[in-house]
C-alpha positions as CSV (number, residue, x, y, z in Angstrom):
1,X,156.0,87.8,57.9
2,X,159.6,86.5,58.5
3,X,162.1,89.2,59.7
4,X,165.8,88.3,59.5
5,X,167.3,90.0,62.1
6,X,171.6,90.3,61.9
7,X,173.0,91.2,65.3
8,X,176.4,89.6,65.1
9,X,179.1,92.4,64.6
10,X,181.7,91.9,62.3
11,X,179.5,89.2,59.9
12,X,178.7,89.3,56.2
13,X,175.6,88.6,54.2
14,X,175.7,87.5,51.2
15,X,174.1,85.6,48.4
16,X,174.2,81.9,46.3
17,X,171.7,80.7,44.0
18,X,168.5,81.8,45.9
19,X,169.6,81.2,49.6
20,X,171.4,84.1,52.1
21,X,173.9,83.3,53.8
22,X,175.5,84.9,57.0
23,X,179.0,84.2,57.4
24,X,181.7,85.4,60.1
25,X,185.2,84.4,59.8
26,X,184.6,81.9,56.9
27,X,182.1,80.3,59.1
28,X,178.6,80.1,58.0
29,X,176.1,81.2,60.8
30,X,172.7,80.7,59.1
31,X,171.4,79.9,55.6
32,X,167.8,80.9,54.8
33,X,165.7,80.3,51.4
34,X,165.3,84.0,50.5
35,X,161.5,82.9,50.1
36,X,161.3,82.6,53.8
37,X,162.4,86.0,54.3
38,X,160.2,89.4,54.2
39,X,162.2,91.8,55.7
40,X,166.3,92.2,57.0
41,X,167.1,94.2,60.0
42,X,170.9,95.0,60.3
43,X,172.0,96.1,63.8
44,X,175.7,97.7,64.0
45,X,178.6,96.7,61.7
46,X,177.5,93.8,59.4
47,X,178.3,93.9,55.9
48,X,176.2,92.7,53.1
49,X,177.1,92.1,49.2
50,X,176.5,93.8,46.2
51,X,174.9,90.4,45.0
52,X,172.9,90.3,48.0
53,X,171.6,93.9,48.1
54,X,170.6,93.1,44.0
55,X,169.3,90.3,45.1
56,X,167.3,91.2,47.8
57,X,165.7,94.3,45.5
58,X,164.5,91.8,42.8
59,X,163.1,89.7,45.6
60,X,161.1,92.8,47.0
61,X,162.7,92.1,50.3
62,X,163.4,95.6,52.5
63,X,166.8,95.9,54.3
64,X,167.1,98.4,57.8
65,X,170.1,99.5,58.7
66,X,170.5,100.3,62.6
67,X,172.6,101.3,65.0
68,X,173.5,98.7,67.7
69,X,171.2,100.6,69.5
70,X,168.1,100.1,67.2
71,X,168.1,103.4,65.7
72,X,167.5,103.5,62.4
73,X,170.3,105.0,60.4
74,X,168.2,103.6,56.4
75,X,166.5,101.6,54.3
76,X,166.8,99.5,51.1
77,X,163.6,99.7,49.5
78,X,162.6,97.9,46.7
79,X,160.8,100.4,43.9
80,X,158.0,98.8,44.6
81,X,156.8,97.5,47.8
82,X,154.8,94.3,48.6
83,X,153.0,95.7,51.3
84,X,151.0,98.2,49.9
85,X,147.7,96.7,50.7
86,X,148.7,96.4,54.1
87,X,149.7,100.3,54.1
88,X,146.5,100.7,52.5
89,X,144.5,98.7,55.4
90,X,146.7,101.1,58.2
91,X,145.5,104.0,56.5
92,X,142.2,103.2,56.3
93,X,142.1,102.0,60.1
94,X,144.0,105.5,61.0
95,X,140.8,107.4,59.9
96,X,138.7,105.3,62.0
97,X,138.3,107.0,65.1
98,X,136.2,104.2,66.6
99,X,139.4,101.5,66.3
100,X,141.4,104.5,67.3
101,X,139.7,105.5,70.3
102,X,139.7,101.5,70.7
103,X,143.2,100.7,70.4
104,X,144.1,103.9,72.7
105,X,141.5,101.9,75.8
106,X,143.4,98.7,75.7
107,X,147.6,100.3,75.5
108,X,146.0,101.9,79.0
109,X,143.9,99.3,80.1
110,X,147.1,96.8,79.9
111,X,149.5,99.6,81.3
112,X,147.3,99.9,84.3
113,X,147.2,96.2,84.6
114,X,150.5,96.0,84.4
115,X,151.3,98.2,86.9
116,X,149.4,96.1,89.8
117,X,151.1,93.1,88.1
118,X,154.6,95.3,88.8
119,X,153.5,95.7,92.6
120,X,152.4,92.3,92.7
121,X,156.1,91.0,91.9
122,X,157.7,93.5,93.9
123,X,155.9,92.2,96.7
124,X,156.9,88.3,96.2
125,X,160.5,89.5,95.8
126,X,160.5,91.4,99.3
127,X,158.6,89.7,102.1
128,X,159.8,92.3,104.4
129,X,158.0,95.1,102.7
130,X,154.1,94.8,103.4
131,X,152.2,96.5,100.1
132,X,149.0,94.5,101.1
133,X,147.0,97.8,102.0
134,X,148.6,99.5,99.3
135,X,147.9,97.0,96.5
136,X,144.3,96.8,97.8
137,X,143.9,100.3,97.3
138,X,145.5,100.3,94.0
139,X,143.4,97.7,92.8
140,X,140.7,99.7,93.6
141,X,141.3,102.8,92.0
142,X,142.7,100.5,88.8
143,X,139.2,99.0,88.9
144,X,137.8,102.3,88.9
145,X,139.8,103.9,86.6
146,X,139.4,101.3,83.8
147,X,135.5,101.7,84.5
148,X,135.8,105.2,83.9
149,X,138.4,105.0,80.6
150,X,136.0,102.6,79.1
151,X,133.1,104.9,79.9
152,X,134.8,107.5,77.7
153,X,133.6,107.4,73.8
154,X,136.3,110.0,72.3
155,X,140.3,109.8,72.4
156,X,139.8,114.1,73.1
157,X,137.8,113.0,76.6
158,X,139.8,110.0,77.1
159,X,143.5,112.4,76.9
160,X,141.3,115.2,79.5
161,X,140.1,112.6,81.8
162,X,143.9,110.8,82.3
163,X,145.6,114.4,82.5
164,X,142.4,115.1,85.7
């Protein structure tokens, strides 16, 4: 899935023959085959045609608009969406408490990691500072920790056990 995403302020998307084009200034920044494109994200103050908006409907392309910030102020949605059989799949996956339970291990099994990795680079970037001890140590109760989380078979014993 292609995502077009349109971060430079003050440009203009627009529309010919079955290409998008992003202009600024009457200079063209990109041109894309609107087949390569699945989805538009609009950051800040970028304008886009009425051709292009019609355009992008028929094509079952969605457009976001968002604040420079990321937050999302809209969409453009087609009538119909192409991605309903993926909606379908998310649905079906969210009533799966197995995958759910699964998916919650690994977001804190790579946050832990990720942590040590954190101290790790802190470490390299000031000699002075000795974290040998401590890193040992946290590696340790990381190692223990993930033992345990994986241990756990329900996301209810799982949310008790990292609140302990």
């Amino acid at each position: 899935m292609s995502i077009l995403y349109l971060l430079e302020q003050g440009s203009k998307l627009r529309k010919t023959s079955k290409r998008l084009v992003v202009e600024k200034g009457g200079t063209t920044l990109l041109e894309v085959p609107a087949f390569e494109i699945d989805q538009i994200l609009i950051f800040g103050n970028v304008q886009i045609s009425t051709q292009a908006i019609n355009f992008l409907l028929e094509s079952s392309i969605e457009v976001s608009f968002l604040s420079m910030n990321g937050r999302l102020r809209g969409k453009l949605s087609p009538v119909q969406s192409k991605n309903i059989f993926l909606r379908l799949a998310q649905y079906d996956r969210f009533k799966d408490e197995e995958f759910k339970l699964m998916i919650a291990k690994s977001i804190i099994g790579a946050k832990l990691k990720n942590q040590r990795t954190l101290l790790l680079r802190y470490q390299r970037n000031h000699p002075d500072i000795d974290f040998t001890s401590r890193i040992s140590m946290i590696s340790q109760s990381l190692l223990r920790v993930l033992c345990r989380l994986y241990q756990c078979n329900s996301l209810r014993r799982q949310n008790h056990f990292l609140h302990e």
